[in-house]
FIDO-14528 format. One record per residue (C-alpha): x, y, z. Coordinates in nm, 4 decimals. Example, Ala and Ser with C-alpha at 12.3 -4.5 7.8 and 13.67 -1.06 7.14 Angstrom:
1.2300|-0.4500|0.7800;
1.3670|-0.1060|0.7140;
//
This chain:
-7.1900|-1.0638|3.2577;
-6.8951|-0.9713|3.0433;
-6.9200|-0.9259|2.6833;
-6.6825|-1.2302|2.6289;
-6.9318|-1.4639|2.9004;
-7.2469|-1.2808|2.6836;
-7.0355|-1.4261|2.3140;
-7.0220|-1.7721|2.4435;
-7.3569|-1.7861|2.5685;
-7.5586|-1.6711|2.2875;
-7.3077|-1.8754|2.0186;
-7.1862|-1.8283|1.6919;
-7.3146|-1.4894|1.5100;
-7.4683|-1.5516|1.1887;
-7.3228|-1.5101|0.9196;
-7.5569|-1.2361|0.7211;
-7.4912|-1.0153|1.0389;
-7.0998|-1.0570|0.9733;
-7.0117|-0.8740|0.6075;
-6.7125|-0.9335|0.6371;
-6.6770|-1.2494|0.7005;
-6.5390|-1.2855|1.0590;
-6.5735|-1.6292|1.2567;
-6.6602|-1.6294|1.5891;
-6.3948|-1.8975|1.7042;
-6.1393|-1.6012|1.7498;
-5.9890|-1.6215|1.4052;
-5.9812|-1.4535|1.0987;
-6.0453|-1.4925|0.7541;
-5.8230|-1.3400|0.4748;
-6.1674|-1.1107|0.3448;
-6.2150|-1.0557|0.7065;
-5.8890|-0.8845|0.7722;
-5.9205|-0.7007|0.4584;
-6.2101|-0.5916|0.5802;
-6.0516|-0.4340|0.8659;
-5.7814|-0.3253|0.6883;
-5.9763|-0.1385|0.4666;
-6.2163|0.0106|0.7476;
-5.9310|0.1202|0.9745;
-5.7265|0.2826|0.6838;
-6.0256|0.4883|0.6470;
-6.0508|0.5800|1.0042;
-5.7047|0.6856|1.0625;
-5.7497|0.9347|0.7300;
-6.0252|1.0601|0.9214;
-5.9092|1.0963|1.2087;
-5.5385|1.3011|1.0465;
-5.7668|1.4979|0.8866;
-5.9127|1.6647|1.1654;
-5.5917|1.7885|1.3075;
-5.3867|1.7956|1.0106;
-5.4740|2.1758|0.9212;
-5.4112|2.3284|1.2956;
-5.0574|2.3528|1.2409;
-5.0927|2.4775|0.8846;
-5.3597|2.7710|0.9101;
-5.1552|3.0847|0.9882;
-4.9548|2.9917|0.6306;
-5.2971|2.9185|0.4646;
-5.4128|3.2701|0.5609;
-5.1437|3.4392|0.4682;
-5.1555|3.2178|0.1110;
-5.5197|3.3484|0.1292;
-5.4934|3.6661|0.2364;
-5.7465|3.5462|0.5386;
-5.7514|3.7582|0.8023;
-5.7021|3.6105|1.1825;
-6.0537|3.6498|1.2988;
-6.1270|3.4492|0.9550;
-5.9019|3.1077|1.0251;
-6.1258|3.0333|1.2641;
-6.4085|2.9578|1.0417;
-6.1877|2.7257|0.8489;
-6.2261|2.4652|1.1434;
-6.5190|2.5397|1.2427;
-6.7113|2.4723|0.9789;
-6.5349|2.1249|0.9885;
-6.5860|2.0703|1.2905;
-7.0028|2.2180|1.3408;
-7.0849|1.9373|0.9873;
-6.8455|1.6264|1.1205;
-7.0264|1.6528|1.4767;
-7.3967|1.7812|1.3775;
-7.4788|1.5499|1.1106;
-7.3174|1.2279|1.2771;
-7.6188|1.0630|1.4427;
-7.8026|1.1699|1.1405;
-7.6139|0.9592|0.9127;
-7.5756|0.6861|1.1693;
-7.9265|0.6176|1.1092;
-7.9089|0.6239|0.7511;
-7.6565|0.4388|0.7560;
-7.8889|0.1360|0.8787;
-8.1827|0.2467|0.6599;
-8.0134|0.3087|0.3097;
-7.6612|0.0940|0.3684;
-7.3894|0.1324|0.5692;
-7.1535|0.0253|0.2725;
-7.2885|0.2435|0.0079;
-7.2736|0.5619|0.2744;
-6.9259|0.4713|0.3572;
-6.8113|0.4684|-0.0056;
-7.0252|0.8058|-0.0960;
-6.8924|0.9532|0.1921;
-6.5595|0.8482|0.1225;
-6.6098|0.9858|-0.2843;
-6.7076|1.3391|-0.1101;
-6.4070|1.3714|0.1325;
-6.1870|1.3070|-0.2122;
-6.3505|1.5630|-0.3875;
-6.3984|1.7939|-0.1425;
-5.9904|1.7592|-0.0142;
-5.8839|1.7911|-0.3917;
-6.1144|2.0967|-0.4092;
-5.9423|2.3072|-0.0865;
-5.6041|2.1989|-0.1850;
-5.6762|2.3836|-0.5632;
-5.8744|2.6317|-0.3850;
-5.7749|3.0048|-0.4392;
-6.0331|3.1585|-0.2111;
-6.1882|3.1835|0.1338;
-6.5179|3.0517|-0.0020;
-6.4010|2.7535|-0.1841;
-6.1561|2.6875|0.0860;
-6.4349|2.7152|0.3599;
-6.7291|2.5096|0.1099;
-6.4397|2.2222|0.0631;
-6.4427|2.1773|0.4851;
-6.7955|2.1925|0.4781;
-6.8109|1.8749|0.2810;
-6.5003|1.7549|0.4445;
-6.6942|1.7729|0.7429;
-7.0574|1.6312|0.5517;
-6.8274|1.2907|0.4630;
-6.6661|1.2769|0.8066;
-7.0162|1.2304|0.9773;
-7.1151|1.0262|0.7109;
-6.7607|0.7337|0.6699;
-6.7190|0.7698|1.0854;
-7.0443|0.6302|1.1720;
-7.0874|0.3669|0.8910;
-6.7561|0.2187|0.8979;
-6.7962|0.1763|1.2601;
-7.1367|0.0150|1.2245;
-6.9238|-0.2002|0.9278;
-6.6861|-0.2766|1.1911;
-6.8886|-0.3935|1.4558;
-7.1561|-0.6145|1.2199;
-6.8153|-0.7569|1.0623;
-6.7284|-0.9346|1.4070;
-6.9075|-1.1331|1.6441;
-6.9439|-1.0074|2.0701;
-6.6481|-1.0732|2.2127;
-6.2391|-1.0697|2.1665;
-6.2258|-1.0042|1.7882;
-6.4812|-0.7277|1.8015;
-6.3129|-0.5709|2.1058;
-5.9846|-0.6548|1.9100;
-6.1248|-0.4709|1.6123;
-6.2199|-0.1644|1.8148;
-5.9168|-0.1350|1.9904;
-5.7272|-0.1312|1.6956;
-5.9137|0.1437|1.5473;
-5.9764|0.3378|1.8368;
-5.5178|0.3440|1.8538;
-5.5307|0.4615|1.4980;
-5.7840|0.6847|1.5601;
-5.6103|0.8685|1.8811;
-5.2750|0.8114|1.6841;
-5.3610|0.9834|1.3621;
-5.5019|1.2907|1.5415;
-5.1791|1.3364|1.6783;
-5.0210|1.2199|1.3740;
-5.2202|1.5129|1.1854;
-5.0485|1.7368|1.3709;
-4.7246|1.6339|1.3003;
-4.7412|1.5662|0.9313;
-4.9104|1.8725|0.8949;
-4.6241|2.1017|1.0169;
-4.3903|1.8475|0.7533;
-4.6131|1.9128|0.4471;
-4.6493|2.2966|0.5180;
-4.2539|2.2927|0.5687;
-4.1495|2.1091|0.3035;
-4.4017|2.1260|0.0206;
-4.7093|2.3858|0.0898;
-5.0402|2.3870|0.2910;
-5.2019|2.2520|-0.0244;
-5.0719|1.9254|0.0707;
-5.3049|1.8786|0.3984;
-5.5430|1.8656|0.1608;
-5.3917|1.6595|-0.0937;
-5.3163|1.3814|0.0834;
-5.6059|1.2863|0.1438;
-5.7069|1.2018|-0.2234;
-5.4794|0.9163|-0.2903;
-5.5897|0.7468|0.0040;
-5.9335|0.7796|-0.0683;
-5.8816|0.6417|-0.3965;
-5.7243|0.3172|-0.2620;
-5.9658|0.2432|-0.0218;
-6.2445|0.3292|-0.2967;
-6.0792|0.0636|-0.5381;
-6.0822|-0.1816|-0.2386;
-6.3563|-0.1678|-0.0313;
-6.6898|-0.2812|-0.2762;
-6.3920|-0.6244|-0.2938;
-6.4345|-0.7108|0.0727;
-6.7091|-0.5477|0.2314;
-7.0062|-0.6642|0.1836;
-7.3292|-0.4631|0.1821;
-7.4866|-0.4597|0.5707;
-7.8173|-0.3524|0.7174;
-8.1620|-0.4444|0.9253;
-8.3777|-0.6413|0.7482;
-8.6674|-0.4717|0.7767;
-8.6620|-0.0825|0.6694;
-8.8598|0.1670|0.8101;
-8.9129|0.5170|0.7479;
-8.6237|0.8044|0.8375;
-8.7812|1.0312|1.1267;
-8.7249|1.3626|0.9741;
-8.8802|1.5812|1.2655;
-8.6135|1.3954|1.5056;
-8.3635|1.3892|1.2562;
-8.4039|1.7921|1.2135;
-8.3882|1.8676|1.5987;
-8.1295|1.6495|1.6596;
-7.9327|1.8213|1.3871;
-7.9721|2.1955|1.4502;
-7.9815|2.1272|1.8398;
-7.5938|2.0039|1.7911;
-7.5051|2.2274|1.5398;
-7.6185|2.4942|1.7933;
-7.4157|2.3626|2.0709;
-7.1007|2.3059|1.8910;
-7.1620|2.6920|1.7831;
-7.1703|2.8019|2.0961;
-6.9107|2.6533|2.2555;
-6.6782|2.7264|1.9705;
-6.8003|3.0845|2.0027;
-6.7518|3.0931|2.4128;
-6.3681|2.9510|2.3193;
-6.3491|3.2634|2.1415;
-6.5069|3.5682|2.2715;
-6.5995|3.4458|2.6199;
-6.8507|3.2944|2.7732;
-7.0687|3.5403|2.8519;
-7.0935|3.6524|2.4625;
-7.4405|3.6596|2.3765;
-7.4119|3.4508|2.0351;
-7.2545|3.2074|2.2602;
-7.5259|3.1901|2.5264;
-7.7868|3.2415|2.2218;
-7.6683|2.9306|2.0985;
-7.6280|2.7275|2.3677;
-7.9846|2.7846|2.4893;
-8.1677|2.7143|2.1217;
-7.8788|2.4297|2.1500;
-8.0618|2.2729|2.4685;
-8.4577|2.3799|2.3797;
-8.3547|2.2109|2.0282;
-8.2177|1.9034|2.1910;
-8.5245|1.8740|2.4794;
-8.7835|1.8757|2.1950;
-8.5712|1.5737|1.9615;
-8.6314|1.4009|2.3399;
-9.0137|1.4660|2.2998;
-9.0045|1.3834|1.9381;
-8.8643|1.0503|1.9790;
-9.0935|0.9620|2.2600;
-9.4359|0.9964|1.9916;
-9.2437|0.8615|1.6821;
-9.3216|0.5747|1.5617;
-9.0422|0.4948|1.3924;
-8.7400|0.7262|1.6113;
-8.4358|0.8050|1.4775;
-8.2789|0.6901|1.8037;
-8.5557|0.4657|2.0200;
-8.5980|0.5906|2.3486;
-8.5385|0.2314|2.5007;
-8.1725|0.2481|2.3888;
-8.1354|0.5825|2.5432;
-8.2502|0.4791|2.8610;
-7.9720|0.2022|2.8661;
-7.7522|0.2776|3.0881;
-7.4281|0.1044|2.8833;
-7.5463|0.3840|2.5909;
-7.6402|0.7244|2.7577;
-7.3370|0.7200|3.0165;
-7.0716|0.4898|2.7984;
-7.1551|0.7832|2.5441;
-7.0949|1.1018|2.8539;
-6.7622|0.8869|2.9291;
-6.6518|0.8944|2.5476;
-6.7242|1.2606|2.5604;
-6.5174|1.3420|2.8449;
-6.2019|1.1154|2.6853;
-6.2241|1.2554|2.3677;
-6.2564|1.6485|2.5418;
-5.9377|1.5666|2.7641;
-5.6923|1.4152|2.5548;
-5.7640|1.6487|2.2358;
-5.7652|2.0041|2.4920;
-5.4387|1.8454|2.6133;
-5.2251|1.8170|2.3235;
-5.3535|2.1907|2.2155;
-5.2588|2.2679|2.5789;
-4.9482|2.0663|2.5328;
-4.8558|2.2497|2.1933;
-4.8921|2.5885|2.3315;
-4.6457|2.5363|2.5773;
-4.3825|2.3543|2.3600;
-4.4108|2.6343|2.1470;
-4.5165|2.9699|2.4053;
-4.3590|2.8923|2.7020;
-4.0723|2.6495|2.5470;
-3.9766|2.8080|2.2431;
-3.9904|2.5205|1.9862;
-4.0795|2.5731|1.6611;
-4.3939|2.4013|1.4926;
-4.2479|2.0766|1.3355;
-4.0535|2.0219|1.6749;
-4.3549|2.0501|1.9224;
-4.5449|1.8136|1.6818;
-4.2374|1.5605|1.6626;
-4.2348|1.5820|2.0910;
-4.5966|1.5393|2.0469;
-4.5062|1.1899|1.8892;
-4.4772|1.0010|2.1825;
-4.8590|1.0519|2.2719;
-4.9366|0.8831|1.9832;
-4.6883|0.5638|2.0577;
-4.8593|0.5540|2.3877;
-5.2464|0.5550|2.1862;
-5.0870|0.2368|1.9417;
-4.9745|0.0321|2.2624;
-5.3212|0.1457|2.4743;
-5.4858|0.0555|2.1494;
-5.2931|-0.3207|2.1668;
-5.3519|-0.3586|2.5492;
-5.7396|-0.2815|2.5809;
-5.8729|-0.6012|2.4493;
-5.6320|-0.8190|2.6792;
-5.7799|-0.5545|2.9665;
-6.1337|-0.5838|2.8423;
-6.1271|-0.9704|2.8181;
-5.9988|-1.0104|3.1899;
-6.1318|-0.7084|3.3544;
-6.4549|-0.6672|3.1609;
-6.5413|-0.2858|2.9793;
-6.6435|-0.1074|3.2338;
-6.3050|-0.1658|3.4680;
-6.1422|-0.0989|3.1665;
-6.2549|0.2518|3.1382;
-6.2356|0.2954|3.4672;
-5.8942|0.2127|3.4688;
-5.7721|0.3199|3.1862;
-5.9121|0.6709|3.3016;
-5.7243|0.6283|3.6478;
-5.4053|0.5958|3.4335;
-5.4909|0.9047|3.2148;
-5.5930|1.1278|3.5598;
-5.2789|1.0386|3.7103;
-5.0349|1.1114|3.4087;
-5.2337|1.4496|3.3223;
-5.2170|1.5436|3.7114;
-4.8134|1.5324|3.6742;
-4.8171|1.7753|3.3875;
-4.8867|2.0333|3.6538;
-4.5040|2.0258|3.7870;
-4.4664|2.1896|3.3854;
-4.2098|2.4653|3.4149;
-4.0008|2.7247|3.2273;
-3.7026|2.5037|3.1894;
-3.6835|2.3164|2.8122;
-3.4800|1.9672|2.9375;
-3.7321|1.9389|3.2655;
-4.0110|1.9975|3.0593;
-3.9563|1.7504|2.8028;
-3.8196|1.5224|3.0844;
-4.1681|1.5398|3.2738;
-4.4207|1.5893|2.9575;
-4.2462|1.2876|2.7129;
-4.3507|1.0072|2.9925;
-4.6571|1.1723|3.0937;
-4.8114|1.2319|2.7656;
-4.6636|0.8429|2.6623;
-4.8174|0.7086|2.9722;
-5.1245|0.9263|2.9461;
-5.2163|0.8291|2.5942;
-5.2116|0.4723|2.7042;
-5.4374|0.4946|2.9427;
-5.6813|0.7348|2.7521;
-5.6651|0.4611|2.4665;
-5.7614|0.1606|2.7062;
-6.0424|0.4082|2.8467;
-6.1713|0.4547|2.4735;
-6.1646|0.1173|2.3578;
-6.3976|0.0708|2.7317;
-6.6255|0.3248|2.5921;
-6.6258|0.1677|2.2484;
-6.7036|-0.1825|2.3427;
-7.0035|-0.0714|2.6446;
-7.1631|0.1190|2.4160;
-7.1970|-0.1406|2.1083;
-7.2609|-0.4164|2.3277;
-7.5805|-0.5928|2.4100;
-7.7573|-0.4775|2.0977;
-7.9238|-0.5919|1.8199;
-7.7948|-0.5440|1.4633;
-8.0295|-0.3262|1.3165;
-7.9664|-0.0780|1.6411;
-7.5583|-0.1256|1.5648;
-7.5786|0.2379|1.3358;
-7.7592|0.3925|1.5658;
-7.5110|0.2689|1.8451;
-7.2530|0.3255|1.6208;
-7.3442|0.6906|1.5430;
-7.3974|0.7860|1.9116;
-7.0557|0.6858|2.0058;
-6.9244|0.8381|1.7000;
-7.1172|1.1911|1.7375;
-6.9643|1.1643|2.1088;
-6.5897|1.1387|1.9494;
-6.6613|1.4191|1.7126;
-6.8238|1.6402|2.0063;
-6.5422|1.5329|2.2201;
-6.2892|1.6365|1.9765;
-6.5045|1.9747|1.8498;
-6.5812|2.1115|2.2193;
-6.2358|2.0123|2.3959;
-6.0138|2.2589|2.2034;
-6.2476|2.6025|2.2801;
-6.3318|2.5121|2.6327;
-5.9882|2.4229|2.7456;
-5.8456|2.7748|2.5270;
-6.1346|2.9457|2.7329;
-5.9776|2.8087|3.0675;
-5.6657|2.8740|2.9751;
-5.7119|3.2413|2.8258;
-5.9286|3.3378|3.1371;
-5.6331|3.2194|3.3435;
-5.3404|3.4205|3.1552;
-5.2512|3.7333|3.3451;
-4.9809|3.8121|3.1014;
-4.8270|3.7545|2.7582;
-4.5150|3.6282|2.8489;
-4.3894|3.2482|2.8988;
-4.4623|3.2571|3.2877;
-4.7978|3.3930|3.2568;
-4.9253|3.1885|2.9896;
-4.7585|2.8677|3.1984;
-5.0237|2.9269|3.4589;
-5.3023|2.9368|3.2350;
-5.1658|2.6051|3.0680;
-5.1349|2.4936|3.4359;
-5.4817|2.5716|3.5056;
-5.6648|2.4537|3.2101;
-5.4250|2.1211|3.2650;
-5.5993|2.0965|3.6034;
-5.9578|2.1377|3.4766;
-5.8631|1.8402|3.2309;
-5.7942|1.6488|3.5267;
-6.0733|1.6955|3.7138;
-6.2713|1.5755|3.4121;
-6.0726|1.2588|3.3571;
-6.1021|1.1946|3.7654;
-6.5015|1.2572|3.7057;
-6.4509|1.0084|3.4631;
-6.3079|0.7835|3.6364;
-6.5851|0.8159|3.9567;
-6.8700|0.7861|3.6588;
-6.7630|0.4233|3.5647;
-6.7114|0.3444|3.9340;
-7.0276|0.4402|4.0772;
-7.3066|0.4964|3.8264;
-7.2281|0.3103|3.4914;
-7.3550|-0.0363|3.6655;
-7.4993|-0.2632|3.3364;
-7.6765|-0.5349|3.4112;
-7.5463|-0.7327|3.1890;
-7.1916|-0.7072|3.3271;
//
């Protein structure tokens, strides 16, 4: 049964489980699509802000005086908070309020952006991404839960999510680009900056339309599960980003990976005795949540590695500068806005898991042409502008898939811990794709010149493919809900 069929057969939701206010006869009120307003505005800045500095951080280290080896650190610490601490606030989320931890978290990320753009150290620089990072895991997961209590099952929710799940694609790429404009024309200060105005607004806003939301019954937070969970993530991301770095076979990298997995096996156990879990078991073993979440994972892993992939070769093999691989990057995100506008109409006829399916097909098939990538600057651009448009469509109807199959079928006080699942998978997508796909590439560059690093973008563009085609035999064959 589709989610749409599901909507019409269990009626109206109530209102106390919609904050902000949105019918279920397909329309919406004017609070309601402030609500959403206000909710996606905050996901975009989110989303800019984790690619908004990548451009920028050989000019902040040389502001700095941070060595190479050092700039690293600046995204990682980022990137180890936004996708270690997500589930944990997810849960909070639903125990505390998901409105009052979306407006905290959104207070921090002000704070903590005005901080590293007036920072005049390493320290403060790498303290202000820490929180950065804190606020991300903290806003991602409860405006998401906000977003899907605030609409009923069905084509405004899935309208919702595909709306924010195009601004989210789009202002990744979109951080790229604006942050190869601010460093250009104003200073690296103003990746930072930016983010405080917008912060502001949506502060001044949001406690207007939202309304508070959470279960009605409150139970304790499961601090042994919420502990394992934690360091078991922040040891994988660790390790990965360390294998993208020094190899895989460095032993901080395989150190972490294995306390990673032993961590991660014993939150299992945990959760299994707890009586109050900080994810239950039973939604775990739901097979719309444990491999919906694995195919978020792998969408978010692609399309992130590929425009990394993408922007080494504009700029290593192509010889554009910066700003102009960022603006060619453009078109990716025009193809994320119009996947983003198509999924619902997709979902609603196909059903989700089609959807994914294929909108994966679509993504496999336009990363699979970036292969024929050469030397030549008019071929390339001629070859990678309709892929990557074409691409990002696809990968933005496959997201919106993931978005509605995991958040469907469940009750409201499990929607933050839904929600946080499916937003730790975007952050570990996004945190993991980069290094592993750098690894691939790296291990595959014979040379330093603009052939050899071609075939090591070549072959890392070919392990994204096979990733997107597992993808696509994962929704086929094994993600089989009952309830579709």
């Amino acid at each position: 049964m589709s989610v749409v069929d599901r909507a019409v057969r269990e009626g109206p939701v109530p209102a106390d489980r919609r904050p902000g206010g949105g019918p279920s006869d397909g329309r919406l009120t004017p609070r309601a699509r402030w609500t959403l307003v206000v909710l996606l505005v905050a996901q975009f800045m989110l989303a800019v802000d984790f690619s908004i500095l990548n451009v920028a951080l050989p000019v902040v280290g040389k502001g700095l005086g941070i060595p190479l080896s050092g700039l690293q650190w600046i995204g990682t610490a980022f990137a180890l908070c936004a996708a270690g601490f997500t589930l944990l606030f997810g849960r909070v989320a639903d125990l505390f309020g998901r409105r009052r931890l979306f407006l905290g978290g959104l207070a921090v990320l002000g704070l903590a952006s005005l901080a590293g753009g007036l920072a005049t150290s390493t320290g403060v620089l790498v303290v202000a991404r820490v929180f950065q990072g804190l606020a991300t895991a903290a806003v991602t997961p409860a405006g998401l839960s906000l977003l899907t209590t605030s609409f009923p099952e069905g084509p405004l929710r899935e309208k919702a999510l595909g709306l924010n799940g195009a601004l989210m694609s789009a202002g990744f790429t979109t951080g790229a680009v604006l942050g190869g404009v601010l460093t250009d024309l104003l200073s690296w200060r103003w990746a930072f900056f930016v983010n405080v105005p917008v912060a502001v607004a949506v502060l001044a806003v949001a406690p207007l339309v939202i309304a508070e939301s959470r279960p009605a019954g409150r139970t304790r937070l499961d601090v042994p599960g919420a502990l394992t969970v934690t360091l078991g993530l922040l040891a994988v991301v660790l390790g990965v980003t360390v294998a993208g770095e020094r190899g895989w076979g460095a032993p901080v990298a395989l150190g972490a990976l294995a306390a990673g997995a032993v961590l991660l096996a014993v939150f299992f156990l945990v959760e299994r005795a707890s009586p109050a879990p900080l994810v239950p078991v039973a939604v775990l073993r739901r097979r719309t949540v444990a491999l919906g979440n694995l195919a978020g994972i792998l969408a978010f892993v692609t399309e992130t590695s590929l425009v990394f992939l993408l922007t080494l070769y504009l700029q290593r093999v192509l010889g554009f500068s910066p700003l102009a691989a960022g603006a060619a990057l453009g078109v990716l995100g025009l193809g994320t806005v119009l996947g983003g506008a198509l999924a619902p109409r997709v979902i609603a006829r196909t059903g989700p898991r089609a959807a994914l399916a294929g909108g994966a097909l679509v993504q496999a098939l336009a990363t699979a042409a970036l292969l024929a990538l050469g030397t030549d600057q008019a071929a390339g651009l001629a070859l990678l502008l309709p892929a990557t448009f074409t691409g990002g469509v696809g990968n933005m109807v496959l997201i919106v898939g993931f978005m509605v199959t995991v958040t469907s079928g469940l009750p409201d006080r499990e929607q933050g811990i839904a929600a946080g699942l499916a937003t730790m998978s975007q952050q570990i997508g996004i945190t993991l794709g980069t290094p592993v796909m750098s690894a691939v590439a790296t291990g595959a560059t014979a040379t330093a010149t603009a052939p050899g690093i071609l075939t090591g973008v070549r072959t890392a563009v070919a392990a994204d493919t096979a990733l997107v085609v597992a993808t696509v035999l994962l929704a086929l064959f094994f993600l089989r809900p009952a309830e579709e």
